[in-house]
C-alpha positions as CSV (number, residue, x, y, z in Angstrom):
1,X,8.4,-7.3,-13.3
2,X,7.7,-10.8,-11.7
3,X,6.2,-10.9,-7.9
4,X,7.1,-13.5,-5.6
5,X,4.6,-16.1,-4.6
6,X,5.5,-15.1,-0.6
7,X,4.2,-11.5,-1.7
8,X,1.1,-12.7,-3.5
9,X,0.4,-15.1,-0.5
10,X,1.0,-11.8,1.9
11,X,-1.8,-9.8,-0.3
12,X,-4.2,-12.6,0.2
13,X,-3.4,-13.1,4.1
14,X,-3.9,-9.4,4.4
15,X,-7.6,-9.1,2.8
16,X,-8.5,-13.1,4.5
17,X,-6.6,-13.5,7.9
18,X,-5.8,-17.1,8.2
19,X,-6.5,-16.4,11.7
20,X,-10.0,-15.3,10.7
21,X,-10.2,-19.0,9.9
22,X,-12.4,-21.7,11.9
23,X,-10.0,-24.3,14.1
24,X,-11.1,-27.0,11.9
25,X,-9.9,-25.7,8.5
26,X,-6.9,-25.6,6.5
27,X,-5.8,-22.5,4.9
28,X,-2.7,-20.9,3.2
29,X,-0.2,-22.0,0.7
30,X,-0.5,-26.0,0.2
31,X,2.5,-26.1,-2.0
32,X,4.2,-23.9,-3.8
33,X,8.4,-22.2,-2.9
34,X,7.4,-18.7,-1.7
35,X,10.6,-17.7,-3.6
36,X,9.5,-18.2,-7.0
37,X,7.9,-15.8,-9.2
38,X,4.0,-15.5,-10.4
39,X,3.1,-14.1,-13.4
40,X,-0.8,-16.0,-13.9
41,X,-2.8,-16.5,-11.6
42,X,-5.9,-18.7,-11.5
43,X,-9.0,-18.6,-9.5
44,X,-11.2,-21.6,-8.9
45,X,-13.6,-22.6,-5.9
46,X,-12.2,-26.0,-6.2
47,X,-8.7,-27.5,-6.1
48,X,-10.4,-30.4,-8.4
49,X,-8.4,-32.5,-11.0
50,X,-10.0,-30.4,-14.3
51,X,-8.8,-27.2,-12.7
52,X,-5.5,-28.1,-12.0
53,X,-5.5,-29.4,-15.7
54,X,-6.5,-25.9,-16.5
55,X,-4.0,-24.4,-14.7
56,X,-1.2,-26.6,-16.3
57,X,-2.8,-25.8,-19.9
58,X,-2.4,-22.0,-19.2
59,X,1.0,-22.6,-17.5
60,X,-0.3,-20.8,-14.3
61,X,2.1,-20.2,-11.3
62,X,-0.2,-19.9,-9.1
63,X,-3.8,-21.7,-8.3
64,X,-5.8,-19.7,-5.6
65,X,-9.0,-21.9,-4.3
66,X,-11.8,-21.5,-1.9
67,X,-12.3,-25.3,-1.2
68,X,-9.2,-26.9,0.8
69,X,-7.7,-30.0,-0.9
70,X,-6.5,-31.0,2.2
71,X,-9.0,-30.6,4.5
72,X,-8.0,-33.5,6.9
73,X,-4.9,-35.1,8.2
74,X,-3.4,-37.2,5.6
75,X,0.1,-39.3,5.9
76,X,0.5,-39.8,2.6
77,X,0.0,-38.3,-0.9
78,X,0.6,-41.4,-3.3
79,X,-2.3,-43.4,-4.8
80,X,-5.3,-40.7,-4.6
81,X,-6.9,-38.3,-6.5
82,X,-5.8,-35.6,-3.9
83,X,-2.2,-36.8,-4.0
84,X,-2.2,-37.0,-7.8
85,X,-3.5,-32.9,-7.7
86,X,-0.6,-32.4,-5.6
87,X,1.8,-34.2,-7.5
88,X,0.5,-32.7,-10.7
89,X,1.3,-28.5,-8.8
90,X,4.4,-29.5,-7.8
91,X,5.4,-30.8,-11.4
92,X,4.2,-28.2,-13.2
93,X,5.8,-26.0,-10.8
94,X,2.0,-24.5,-9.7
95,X,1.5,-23.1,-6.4
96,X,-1.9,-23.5,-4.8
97,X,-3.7,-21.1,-1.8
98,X,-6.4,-21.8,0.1
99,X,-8.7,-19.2,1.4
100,X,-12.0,-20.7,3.1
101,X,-13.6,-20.2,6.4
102,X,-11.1,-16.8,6.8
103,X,-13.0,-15.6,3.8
104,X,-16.3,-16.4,4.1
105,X,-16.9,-13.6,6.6
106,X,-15.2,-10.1,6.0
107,X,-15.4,-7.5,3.7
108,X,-14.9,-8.2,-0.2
109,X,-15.7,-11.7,1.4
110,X,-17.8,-14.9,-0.1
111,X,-21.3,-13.6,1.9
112,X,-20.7,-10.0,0.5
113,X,-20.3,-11.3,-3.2
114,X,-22.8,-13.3,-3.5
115,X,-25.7,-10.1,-2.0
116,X,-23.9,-7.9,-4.7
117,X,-23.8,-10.6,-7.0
118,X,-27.5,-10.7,-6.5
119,X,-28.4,-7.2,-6.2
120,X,-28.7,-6.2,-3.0
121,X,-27.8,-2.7,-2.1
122,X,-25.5,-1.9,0.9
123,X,-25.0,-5.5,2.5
124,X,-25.0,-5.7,6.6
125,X,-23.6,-8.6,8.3
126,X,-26.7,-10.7,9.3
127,X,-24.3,-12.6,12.8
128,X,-21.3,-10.5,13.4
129,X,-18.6,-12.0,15.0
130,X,-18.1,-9.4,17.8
131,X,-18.5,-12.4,20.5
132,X,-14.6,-12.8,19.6
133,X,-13.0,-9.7,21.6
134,X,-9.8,-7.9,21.3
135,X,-6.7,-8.2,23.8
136,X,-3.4,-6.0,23.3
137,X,-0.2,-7.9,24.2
138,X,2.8,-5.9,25.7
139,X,6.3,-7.6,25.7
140,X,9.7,-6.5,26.4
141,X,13.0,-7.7,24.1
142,X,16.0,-6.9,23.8
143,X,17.1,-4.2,21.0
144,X,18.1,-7.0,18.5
145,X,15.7,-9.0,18.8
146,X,12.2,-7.4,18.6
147,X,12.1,-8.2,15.2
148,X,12.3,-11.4,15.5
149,X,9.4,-11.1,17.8
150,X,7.2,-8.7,16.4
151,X,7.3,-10.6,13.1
152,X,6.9,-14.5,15.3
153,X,3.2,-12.8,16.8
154,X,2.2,-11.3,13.4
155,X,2.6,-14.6,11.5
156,X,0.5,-16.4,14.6
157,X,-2.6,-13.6,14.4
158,X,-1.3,-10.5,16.5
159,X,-1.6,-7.0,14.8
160,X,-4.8,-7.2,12.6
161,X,-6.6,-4.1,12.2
162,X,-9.0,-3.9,9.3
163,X,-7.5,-3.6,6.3
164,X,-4.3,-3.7,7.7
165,X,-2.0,-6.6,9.6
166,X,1.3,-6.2,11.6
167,X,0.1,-3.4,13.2
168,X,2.7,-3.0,16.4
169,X,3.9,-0.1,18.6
170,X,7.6,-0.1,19.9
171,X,9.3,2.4,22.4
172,X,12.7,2.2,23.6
173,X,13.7,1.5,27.2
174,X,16.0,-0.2,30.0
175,X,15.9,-3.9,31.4
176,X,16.9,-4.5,34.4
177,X,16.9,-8.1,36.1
178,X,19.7,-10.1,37.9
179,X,20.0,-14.3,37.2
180,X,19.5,-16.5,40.8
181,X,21.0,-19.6,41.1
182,X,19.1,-21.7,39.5
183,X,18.6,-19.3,35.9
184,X,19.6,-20.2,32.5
185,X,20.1,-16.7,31.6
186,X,20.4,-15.9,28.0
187,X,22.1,-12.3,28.7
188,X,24.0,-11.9,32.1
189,X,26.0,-13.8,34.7
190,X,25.0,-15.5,38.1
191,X,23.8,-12.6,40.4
192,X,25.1,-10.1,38.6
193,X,22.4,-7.1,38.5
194,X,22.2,-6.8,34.4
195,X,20.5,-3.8,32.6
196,X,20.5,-4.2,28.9
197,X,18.8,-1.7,26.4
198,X,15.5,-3.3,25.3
199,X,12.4,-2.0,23.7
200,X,8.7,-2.2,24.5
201,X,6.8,-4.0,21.7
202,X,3.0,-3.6,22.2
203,X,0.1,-5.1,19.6
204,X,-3.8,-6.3,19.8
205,X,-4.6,-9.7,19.4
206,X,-7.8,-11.7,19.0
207,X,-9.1,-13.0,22.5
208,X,-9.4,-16.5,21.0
209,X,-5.9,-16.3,19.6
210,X,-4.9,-15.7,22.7
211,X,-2.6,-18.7,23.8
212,X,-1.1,-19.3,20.4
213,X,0.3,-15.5,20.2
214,X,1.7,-15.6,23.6
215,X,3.1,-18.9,22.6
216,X,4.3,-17.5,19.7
217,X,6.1,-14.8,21.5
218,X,7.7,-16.9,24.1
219,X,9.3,-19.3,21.5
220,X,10.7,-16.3,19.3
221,X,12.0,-14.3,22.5
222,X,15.2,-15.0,23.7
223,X,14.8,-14.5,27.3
224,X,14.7,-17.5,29.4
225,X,11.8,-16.1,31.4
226,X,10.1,-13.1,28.9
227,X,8.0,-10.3,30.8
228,X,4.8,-9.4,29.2
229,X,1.8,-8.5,30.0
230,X,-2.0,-9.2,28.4
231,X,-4.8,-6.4,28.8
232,X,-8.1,-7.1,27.7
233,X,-9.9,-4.2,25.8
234,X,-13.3,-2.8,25.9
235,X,-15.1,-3.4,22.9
236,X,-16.3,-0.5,21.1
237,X,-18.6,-0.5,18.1
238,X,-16.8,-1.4,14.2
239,X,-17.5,0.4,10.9
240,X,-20.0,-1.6,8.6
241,X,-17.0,-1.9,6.3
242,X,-14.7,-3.8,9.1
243,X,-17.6,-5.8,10.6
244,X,-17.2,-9.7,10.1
245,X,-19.8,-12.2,10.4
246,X,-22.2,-14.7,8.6
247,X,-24.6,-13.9,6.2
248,X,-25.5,-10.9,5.0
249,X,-28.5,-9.0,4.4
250,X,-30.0,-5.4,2.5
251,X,-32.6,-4.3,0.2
252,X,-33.3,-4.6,-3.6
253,X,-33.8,-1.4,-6.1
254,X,-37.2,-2.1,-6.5
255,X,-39.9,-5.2,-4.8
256,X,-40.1,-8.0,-7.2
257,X,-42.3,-11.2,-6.8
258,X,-40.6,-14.1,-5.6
259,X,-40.7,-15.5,-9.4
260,X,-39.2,-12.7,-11.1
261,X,-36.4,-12.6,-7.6
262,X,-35.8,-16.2,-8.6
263,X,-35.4,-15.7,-12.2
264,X,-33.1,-12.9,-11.6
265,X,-30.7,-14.9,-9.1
266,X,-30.6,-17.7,-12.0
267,X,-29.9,-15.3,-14.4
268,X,-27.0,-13.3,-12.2
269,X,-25.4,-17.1,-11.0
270,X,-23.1,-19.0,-13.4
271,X,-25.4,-22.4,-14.8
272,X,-25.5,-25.7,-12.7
273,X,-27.7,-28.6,-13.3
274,X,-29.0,-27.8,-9.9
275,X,-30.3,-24.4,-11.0
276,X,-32.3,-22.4,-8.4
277,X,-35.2,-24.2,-6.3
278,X,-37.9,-22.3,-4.8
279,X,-40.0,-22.1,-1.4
280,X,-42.8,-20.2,-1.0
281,X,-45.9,-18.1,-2.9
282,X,-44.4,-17.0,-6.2
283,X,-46.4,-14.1,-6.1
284,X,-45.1,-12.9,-2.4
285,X,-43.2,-9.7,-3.1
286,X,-39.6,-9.6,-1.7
287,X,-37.5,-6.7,-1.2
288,X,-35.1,-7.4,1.8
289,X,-33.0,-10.4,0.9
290,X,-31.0,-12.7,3.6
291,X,-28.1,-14.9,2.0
292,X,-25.9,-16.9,3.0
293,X,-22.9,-18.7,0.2
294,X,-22.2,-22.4,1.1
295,X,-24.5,-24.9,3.1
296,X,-27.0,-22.1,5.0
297,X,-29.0,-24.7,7.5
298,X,-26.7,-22.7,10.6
299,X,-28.6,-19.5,9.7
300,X,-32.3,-20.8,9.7
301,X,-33.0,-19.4,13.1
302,X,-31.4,-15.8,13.3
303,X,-32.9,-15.3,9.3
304,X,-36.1,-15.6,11.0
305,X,-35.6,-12.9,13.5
306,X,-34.9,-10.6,10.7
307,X,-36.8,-8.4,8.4
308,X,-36.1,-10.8,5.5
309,X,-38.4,-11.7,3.2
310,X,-36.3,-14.0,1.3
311,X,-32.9,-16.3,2.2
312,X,-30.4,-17.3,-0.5
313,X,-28.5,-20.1,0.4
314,X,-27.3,-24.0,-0.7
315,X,-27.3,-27.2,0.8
316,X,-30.9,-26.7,2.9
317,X,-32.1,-30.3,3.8
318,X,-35.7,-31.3,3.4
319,X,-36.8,-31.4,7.2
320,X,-34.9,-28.0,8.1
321,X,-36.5,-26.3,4.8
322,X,-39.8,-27.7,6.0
323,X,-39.9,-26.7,9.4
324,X,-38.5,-23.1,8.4
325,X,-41.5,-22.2,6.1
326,X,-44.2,-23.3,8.2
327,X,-43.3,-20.4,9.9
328,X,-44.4,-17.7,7.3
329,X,-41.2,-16.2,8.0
330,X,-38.9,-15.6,4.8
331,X,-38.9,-17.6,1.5
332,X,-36.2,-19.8,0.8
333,X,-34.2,-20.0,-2.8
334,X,-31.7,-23.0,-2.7
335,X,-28.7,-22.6,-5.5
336,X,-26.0,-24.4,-6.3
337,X,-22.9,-24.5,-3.3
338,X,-20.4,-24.4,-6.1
339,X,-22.3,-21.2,-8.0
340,X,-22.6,-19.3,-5.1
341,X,-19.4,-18.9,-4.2
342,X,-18.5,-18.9,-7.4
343,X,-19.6,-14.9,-7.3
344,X,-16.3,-14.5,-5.0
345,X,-14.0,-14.9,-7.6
346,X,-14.3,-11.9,-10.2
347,X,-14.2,-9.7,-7.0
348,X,-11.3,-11.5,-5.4
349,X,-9.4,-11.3,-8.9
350,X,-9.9,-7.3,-8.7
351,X,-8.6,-7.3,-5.3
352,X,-5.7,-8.8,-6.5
353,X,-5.8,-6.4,-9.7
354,X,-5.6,-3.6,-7.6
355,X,-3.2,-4.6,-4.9
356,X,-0.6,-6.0,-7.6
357,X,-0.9,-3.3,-10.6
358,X,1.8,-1.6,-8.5
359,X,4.3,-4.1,-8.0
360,X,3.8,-6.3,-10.2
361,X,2.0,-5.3,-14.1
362,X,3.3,-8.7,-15.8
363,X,0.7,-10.5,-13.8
364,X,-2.5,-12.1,-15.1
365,X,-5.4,-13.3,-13.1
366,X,-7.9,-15.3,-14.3
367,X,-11.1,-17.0,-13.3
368,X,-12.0,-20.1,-13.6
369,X,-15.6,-20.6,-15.4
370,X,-15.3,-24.4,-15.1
371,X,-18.3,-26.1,-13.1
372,X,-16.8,-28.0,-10.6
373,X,-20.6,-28.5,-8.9
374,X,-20.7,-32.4,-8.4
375,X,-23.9,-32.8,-10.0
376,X,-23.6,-33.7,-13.6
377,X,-27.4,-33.2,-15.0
378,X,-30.7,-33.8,-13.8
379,X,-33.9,-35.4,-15.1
């Protein structure tokens, strides 16, 4: 049977929170009517003119991207090549989800495919993001409307726990308050003492999301003047499977020279004209290996506190690269921004595999082998 694009988009925000995601990025459905129905799927890194081509060719319904298309503020979509991409989806009657910042970081995540991808056993986070903090939110609403509610904080971030989001707790109770003069009251009259059936909706919340839940909750509520409450919890240690972070680090099988490591991660990465470069002896054996997918410079320090003896990342620039191995700390291998992340896709499309089989068998998902690494060829 056909799945609607709202439910495909609710997998995906599941596994990659958009609240996971950095203040400065765009993620979620670009365009798309979460009514309609999906039956192909394709994956890409980027939302770039060949791959929407590719999607029209294979009559896809759906186009699910790392890279956002719309990354800043734009008025208009006429006369570009982003507007033309969006202009092209919307004809073709494509969809198109981003998922970028929110899943760089978690489990089945960009980091963590790209250390499987290169054979490194039982990935850790190498910065975890436990600086972030949980809060719980308590609120009171009336009977008929905490649904209304509870489903106004989930879609702003409240309710995320692990593998699993709208996570609330609701117990049934009595209101009691009486409007003054100057009230607006949405149930009650003018100094009439009111007490009105009303339930206790309770659920935890990231610390930095704070303000935008609450906000959330006081726009969906229907009192004039909503009791709640926000406790901040003690933080307590996280599985290794619900850890989120940058980067992340293990061991390989077996020590290899930084040669045969290299020649390995060129093998296990899909071809780019940038292929792998290499910093360091070529004979130095390697066992622990530090990566990082997309543009690594952030994580120069902290890989050097750790017992890497190689990082894996893209994008280093020729000072930071510089300074970093004159401190006969780790080697550096420098791939391709577009390959790395690349290694997200097959294990995104079998998280989508899995969570659909049941609903939804009609569906195919597909990954996108097309380069879409800017450089062309090198001499």
């Amino acid at each position: 049977m056909a799945v609607p694009l709202r439910d495909v988009t609710g997998l995906l925000d599941q596994t990659y929170h958009p609240s996971w995601a950095e203040d400065w990025d765009a993620v979620g459905l670009v365009c798309g009517d979460p009514e309609q129905s999906v039956h192909r799927i394709l994956l890409a890194v980027d939302p770039a003119p060949v791959v929407v081509q590719e999607a029209m060719d294979w009559d896809a319904d759906l186009l699910v991207v790392h890279h956002p298309l719309l990354l800043k503020a734009v008025h208009s979509v006429a006369g570009s090549p982003k507007g033309r991409v969006v202009h092209d989806l919307i004809r073709s009657g494509c969809g198109l989800f981003t998922a970028h910042t929110n899943a760089d970081a978690p489990a089945y995540g960009v980091n963590e495919s790209l250390a499987l991808a290169l054979g490194v056993l039982e990935p850790r986070v190498i910065a975890p993001h436990c600086h972030e903090g949980l809060d719980k939110l308590v609120t009171f609403v009336p009977r008929e409307d905490a649904e209304t509610v509870r489903q106004a904080i989930a879609e702003a971030g409240a309710g995320s726990i692990g593998n699993y989001d709208s996570c609330t707790f609701t117990t049934e109770g009595e209101g009691r308050f009486r409007p003054l003069p100057d009230a607006d009251p949405a149930i009650g009259s003018m100094g009439v003492l009111e007490v009105v059936p009303e339930v206790r909706i309770e659920s935890v919340i990231p610390r930095p999301s704070r303000h935008r839940i609450v906000e959330a909750m006081r726009a969906a509520h229907p009192y004039e003047e909503p009791a709640f409450d926000v406790f901040e919890l003690a933080d307590v240690p996280a599985s290794v499977a619900t850890v989120r972070g940058a980067g992340r680090i293990g061991r390989l099988a077996a020590p290899q020279t930084l040669r045969e490591f290299a020649n390995d991660v060129l093998a296990a990465l899909p071809a780019t004209a940038h292929g792998v470069r290499v910093g360091g002896d070529p004979d130095r054996l390697v066992e622990a290996v530090a990566v990082t997918s997309g543009a690594g410079d952030f994580l120069l320090e902290t890989v050097l506190g750790t017992e890497a003896d190689v990082y894996v990342t893209s994008d280093l620039r020729h000072h930071r690269a510089g300074e970093f191995l004159e401190h006969d700390g780790p080697a550096l291998v420098d791939v391709a921004h577009w390959a790395a992340e690349w290694t997200w896709l097959p294990v995104l499309q079998q998280q989508l595999v899995e969570a659909l089989d049941p609903v939804g068998d009609t569906v195919e998902i597909r990954v996108s082998t097309t380069c879409t690494d800017p450089w062309s060829f090198r001499l």
